[in-house]
N, C-alpha and C positions, 0 to 999 in steps of 0.2 A: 183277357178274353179274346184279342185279337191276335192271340200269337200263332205265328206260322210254325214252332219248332215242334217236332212232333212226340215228344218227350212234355213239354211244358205247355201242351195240350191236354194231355190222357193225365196229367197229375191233376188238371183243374176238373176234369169230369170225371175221377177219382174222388177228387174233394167235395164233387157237388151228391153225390152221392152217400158219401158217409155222413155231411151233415143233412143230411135228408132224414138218416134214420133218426137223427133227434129232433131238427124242428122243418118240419117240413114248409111249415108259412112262412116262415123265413126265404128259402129255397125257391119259393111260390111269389114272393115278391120281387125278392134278385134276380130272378130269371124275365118278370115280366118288363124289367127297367130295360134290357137286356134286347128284349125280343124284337124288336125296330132297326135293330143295327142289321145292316144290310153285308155283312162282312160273312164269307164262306166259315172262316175259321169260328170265327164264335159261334154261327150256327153247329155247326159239327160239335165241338163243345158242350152246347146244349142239348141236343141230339142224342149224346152218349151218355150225357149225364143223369139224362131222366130215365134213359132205355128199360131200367128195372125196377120204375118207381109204381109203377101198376103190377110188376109181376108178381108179389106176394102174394095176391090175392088166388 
């Protein structure tokens, strides 16, 4: 979650994404262990990975 490469960033907000559509409390927990870290990267990370977790509605 703290990676700088911008490749092996978009694959983990890729991944947070797809397991979203199956367990989303899952996704809702890892993300909130997550949410404290003060690191640019992992925010962007999480940032892109939620980005469409509301849009189906």
């Amino acid at each position: 979650m703290k990676e700088e490469d911008k490749d092996v960033k978009k694959s983990n907000w890729l991944g947070l994404r797809e397991v979203t559509k199956k367990d989303l409390e899952l996704v809702f927990e890892f993300l909130q262990k997550w949410a404290e870290v003060k690191d640019k990267n992992t925010k962007w990370i999480m940032k892109e990975g939620i980005k469409k977790l509301f849009a189906k509605e």
